[in-house]
PyMOL commands that place a pseudoatom at each C-alpha (Angstrom):
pseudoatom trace, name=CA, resn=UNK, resi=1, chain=A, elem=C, hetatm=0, pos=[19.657, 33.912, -31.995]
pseudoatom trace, name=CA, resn=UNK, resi=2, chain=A, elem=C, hetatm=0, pos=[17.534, 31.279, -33.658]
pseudoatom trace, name=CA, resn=UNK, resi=3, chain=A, elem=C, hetatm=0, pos=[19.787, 28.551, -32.411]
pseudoatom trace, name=CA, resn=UNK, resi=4, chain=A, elem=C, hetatm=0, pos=[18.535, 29.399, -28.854]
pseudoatom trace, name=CA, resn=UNK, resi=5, chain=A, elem=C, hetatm=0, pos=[15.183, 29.408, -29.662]
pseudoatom trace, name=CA, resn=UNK, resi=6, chain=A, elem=C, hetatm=0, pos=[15.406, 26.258, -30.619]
pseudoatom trace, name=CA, resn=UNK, resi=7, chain=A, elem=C, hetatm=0, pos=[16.995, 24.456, -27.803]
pseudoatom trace, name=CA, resn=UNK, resi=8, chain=A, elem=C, hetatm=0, pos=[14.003, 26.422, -25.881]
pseudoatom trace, name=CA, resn=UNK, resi=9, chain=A, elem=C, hetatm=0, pos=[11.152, 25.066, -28.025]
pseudoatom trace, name=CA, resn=UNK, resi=10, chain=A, elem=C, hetatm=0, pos=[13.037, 21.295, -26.997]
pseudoatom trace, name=CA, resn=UNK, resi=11, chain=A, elem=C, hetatm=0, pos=[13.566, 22.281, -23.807]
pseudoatom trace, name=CA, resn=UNK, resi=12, chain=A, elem=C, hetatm=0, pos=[9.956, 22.873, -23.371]
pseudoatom trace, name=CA, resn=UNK, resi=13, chain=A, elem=C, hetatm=0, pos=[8.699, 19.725, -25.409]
pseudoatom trace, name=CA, resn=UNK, resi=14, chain=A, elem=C, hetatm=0, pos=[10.866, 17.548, -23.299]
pseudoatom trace, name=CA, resn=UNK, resi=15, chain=A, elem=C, hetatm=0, pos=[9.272, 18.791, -20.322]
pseudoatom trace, name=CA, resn=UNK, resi=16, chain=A, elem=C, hetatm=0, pos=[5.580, 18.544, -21.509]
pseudoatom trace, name=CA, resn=UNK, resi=17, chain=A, elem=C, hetatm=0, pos=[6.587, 15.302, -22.744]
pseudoatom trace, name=CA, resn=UNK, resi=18, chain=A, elem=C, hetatm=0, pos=[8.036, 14.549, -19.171]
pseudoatom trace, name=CA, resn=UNK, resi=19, chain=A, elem=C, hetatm=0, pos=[4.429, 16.441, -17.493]
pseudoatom trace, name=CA, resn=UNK, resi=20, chain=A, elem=C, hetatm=0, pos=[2.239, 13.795, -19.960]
pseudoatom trace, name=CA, resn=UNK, resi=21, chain=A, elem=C, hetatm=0, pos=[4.236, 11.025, -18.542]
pseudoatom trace, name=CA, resn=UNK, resi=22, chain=A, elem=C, hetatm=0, pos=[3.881, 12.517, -14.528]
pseudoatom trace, name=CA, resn=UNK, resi=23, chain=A, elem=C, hetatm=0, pos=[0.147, 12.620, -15.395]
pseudoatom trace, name=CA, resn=UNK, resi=24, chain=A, elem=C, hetatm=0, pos=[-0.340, 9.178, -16.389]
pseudoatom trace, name=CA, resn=UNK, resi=25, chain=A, elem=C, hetatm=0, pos=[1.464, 7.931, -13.298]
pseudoatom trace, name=CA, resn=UNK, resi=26, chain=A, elem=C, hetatm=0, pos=[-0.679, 10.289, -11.065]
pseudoatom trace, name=CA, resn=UNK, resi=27, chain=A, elem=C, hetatm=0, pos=[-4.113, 9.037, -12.798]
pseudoatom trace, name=CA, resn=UNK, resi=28, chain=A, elem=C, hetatm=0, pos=[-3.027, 5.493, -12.784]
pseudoatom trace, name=CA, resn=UNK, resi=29, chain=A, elem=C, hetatm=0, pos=[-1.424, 6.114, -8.966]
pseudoatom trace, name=CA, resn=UNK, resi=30, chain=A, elem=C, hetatm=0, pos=[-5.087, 7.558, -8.128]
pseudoatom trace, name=CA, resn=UNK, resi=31, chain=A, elem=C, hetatm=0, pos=[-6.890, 4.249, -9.679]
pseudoatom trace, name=CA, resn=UNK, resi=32, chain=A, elem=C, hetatm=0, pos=[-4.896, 2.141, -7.865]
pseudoatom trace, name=CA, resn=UNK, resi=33, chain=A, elem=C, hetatm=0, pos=[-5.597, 4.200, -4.555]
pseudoatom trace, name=CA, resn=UNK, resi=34, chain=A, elem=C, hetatm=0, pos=[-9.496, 3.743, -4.615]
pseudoatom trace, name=CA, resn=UNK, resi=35, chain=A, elem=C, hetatm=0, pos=[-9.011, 0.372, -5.382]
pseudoatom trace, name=CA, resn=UNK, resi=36, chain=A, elem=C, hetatm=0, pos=[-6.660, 0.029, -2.435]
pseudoatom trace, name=CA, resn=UNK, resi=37, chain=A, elem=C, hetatm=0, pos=[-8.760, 2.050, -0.036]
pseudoatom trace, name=CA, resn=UNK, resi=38, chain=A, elem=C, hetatm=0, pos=[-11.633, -0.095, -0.386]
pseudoatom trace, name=CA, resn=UNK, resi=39, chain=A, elem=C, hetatm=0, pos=[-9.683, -3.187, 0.029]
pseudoatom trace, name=CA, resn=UNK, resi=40, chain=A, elem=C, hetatm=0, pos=[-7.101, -2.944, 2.506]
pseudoatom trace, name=CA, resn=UNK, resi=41, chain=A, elem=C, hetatm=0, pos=[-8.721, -1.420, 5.563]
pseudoatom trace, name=CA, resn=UNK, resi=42, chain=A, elem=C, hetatm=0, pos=[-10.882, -4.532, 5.031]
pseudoatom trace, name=CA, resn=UNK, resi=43, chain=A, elem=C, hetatm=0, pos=[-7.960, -6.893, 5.106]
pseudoatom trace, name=CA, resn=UNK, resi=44, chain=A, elem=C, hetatm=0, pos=[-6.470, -4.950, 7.836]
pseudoatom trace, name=CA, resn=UNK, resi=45, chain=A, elem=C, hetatm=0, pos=[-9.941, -5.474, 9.631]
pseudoatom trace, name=CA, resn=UNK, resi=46, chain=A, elem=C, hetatm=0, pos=[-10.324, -9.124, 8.967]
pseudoatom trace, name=CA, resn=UNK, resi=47, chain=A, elem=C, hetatm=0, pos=[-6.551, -9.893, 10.059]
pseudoatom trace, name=CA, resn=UNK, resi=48, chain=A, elem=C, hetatm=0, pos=[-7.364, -8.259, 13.217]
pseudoatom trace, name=CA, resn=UNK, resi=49, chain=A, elem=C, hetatm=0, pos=[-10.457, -10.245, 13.943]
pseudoatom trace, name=CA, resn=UNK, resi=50, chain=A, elem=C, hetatm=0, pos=[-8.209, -13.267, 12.711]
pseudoatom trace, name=CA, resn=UNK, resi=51, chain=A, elem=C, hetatm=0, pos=[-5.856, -11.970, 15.745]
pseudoatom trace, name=CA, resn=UNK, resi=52, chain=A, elem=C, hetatm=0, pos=[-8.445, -11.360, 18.344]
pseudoatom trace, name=CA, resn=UNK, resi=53, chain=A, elem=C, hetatm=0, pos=[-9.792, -15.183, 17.935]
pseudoatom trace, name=CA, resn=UNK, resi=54, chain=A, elem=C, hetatm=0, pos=[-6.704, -17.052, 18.153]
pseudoatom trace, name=CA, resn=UNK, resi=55, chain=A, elem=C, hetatm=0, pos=[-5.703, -14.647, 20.931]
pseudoatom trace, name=CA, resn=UNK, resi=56, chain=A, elem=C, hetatm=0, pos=[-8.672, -16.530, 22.730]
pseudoatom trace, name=CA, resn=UNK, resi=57, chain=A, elem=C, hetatm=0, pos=[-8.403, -19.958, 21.059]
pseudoatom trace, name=CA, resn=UNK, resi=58, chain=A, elem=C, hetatm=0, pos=[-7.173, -22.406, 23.653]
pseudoatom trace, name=CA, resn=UNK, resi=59, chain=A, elem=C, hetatm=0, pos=[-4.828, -23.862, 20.791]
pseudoatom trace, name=CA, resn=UNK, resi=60, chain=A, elem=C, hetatm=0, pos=[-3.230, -22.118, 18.086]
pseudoatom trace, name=CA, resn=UNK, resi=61, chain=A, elem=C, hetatm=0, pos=[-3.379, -23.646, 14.640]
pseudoatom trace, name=CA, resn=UNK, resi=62, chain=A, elem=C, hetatm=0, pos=[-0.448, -25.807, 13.185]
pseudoatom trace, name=CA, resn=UNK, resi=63, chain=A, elem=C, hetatm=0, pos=[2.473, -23.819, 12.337]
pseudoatom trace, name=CA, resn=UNK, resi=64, chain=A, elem=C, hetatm=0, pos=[1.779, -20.756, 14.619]
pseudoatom trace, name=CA, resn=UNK, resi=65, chain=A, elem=C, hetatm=0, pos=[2.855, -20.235, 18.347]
pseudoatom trace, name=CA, resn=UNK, resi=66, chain=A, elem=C, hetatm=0, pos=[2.473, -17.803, 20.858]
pseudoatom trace, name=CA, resn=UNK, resi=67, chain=A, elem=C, hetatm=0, pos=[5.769, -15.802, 19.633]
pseudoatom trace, name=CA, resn=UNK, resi=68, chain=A, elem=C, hetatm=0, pos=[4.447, -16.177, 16.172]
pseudoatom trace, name=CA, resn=UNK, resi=69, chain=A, elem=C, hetatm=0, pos=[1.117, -14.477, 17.251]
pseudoatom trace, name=CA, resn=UNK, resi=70, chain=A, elem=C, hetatm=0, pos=[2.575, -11.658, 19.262]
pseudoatom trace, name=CA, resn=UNK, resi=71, chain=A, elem=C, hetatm=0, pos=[4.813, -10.759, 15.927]
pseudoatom trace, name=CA, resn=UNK, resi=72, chain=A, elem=C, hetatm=0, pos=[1.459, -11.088, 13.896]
pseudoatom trace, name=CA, resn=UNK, resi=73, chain=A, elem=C, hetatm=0, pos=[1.028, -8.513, 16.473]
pseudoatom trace, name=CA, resn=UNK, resi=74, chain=A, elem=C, hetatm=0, pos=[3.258, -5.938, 16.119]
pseudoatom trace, name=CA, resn=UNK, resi=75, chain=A, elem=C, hetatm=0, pos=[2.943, -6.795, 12.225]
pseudoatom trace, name=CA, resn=UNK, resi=76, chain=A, elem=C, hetatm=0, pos=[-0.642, -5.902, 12.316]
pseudoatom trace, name=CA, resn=UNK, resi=77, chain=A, elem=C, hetatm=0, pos=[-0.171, -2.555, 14.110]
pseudoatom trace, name=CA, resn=UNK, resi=78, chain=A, elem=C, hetatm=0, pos=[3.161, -1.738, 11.237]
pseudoatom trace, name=CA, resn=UNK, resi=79, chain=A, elem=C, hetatm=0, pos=[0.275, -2.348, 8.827]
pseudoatom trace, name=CA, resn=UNK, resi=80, chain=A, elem=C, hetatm=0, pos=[-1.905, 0.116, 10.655]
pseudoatom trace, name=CA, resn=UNK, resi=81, chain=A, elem=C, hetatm=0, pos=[0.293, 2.773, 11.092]
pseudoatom trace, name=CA, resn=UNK, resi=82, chain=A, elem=C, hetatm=0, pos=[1.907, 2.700, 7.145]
pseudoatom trace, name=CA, resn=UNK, resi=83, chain=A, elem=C, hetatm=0, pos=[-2.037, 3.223, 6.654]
pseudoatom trace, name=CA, resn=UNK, resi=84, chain=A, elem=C, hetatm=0, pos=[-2.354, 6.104, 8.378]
pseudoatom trace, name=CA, resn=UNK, resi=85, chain=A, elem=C, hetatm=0, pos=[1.104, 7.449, 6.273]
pseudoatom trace, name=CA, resn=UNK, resi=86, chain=A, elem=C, hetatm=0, pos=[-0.151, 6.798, 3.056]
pseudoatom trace, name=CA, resn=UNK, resi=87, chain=A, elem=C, hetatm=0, pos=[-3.188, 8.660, 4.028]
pseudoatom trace, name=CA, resn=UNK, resi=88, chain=A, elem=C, hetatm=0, pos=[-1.620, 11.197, 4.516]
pseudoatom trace, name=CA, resn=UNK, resi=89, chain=A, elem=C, hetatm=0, pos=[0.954, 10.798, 1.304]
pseudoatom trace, name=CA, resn=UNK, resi=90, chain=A, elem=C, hetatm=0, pos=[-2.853, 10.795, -0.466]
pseudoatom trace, name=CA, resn=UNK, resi=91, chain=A, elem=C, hetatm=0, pos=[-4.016, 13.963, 1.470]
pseudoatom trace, name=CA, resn=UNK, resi=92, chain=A, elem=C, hetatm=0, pos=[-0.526, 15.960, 0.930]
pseudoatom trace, name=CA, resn=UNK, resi=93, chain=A, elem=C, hetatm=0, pos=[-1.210, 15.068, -3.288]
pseudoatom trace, name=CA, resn=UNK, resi=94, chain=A, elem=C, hetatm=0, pos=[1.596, 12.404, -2.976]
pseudoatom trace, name=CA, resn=UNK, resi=95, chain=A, elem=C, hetatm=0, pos=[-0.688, 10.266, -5.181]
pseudoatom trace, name=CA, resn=UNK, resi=96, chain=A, elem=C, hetatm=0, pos=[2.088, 7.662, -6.341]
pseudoatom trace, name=CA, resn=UNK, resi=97, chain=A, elem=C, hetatm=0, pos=[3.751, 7.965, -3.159]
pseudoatom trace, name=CA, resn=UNK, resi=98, chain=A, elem=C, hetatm=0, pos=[0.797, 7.141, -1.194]
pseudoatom trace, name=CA, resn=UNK, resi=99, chain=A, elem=C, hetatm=0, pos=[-0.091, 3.976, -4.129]
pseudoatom trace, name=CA, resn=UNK, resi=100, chain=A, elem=C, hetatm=0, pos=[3.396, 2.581, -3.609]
pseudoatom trace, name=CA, resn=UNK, resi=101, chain=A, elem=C, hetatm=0, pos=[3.243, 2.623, 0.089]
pseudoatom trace, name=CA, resn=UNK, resi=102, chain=A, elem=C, hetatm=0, pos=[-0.452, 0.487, -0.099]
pseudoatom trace, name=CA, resn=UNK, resi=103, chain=A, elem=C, hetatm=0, pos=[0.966, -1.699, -2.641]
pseudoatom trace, name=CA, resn=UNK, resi=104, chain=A, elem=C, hetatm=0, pos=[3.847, -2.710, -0.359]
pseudoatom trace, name=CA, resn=UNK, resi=105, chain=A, elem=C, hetatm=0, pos=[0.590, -3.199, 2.289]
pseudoatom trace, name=CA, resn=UNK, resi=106, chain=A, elem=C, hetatm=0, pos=[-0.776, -5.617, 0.471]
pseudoatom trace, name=CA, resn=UNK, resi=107, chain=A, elem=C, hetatm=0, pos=[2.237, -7.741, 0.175]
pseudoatom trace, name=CA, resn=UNK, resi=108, chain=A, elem=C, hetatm=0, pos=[2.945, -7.710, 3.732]
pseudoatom trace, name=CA, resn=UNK, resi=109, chain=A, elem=C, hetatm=0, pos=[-0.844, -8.223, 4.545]
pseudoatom trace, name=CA, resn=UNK, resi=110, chain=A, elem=C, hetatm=0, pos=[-0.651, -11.460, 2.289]
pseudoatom trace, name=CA, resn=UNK, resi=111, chain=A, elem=C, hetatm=0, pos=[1.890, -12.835, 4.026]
pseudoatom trace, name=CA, resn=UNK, resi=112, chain=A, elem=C, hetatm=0, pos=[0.475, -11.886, 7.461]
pseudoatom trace, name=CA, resn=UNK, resi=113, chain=A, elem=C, hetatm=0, pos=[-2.656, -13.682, 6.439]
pseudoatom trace, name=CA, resn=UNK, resi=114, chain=A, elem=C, hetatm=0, pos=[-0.605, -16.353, 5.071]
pseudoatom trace, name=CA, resn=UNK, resi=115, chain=A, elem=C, hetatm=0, pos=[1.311, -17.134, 8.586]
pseudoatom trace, name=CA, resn=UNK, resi=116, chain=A, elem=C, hetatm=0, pos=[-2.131, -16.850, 10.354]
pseudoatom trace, name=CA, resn=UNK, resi=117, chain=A, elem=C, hetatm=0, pos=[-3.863, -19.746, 7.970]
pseudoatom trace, name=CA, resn=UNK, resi=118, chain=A, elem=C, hetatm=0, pos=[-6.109, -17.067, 6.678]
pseudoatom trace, name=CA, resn=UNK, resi=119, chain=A, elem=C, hetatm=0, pos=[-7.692, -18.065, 3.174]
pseudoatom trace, name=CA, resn=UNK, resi=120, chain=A, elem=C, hetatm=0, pos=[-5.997, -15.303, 1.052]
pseudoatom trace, name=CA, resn=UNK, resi=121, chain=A, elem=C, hetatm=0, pos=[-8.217, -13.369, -1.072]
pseudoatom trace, name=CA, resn=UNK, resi=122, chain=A, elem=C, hetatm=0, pos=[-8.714, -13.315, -5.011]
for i in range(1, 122): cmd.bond("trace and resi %d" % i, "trace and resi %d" % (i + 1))
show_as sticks, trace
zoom trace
């Protein structure tokens, strides 16, 4: 009867409601990824050339050994990989997937950069 109808009509509004909200996040995740994808492979590039110099710098800086290099190291190539996964989150339409795996980047990057005595940016 009518009383089903009903429920149906705010069955469906809940659920447009709930696809409005989905949107937003998706448009907003997509922002955030172009802003991402222009700035992280950059800091992912600089950190490496950060890397490659102290690899050959006859002393490291203050505050940073050999050990702490080599995990700067494997930290690096964690950064590269998650990368390469939220790529592919992107690619696969896992838009806030893929902007909440870069956002996590960019913490760990500014700490990597951090422990190296890079200047952080912004």
């Amino acid at each position: 009867g009518p009383e089903m109808t009903k429920e149906l009509v705010a069955l469906k509004d809940a659920a447009d409601a709930g696809k409005a909200e989905l949107d937003a996040a998706v448009v907003k995740a997509k922002e955030d990824w172009t802003a991402y994808s222009t700035a992280l492979p950059q800091t992912v590039e600089s950190i490496q050339r950060r890397i490659d110099s102290l690899g050959k710098a006859r002393r490291l800086p203050v505050g940073l050994d050999k050990a702490g290099l080599e995990d700067a190291k494997s930290s690096l190539e964690t950064l590269k990989s998650d990368w390469t996964e939220a790529g592919a989150a992107f690619n696969a339409g896992e838009f806030t997937e893929a902007a909440a795996k870069a956002s996590a980047m960019e913490v760990r990057a500014a700490e990597l950069m951090a422990k190296l005595g890079m200047p952080s940016s912004g």
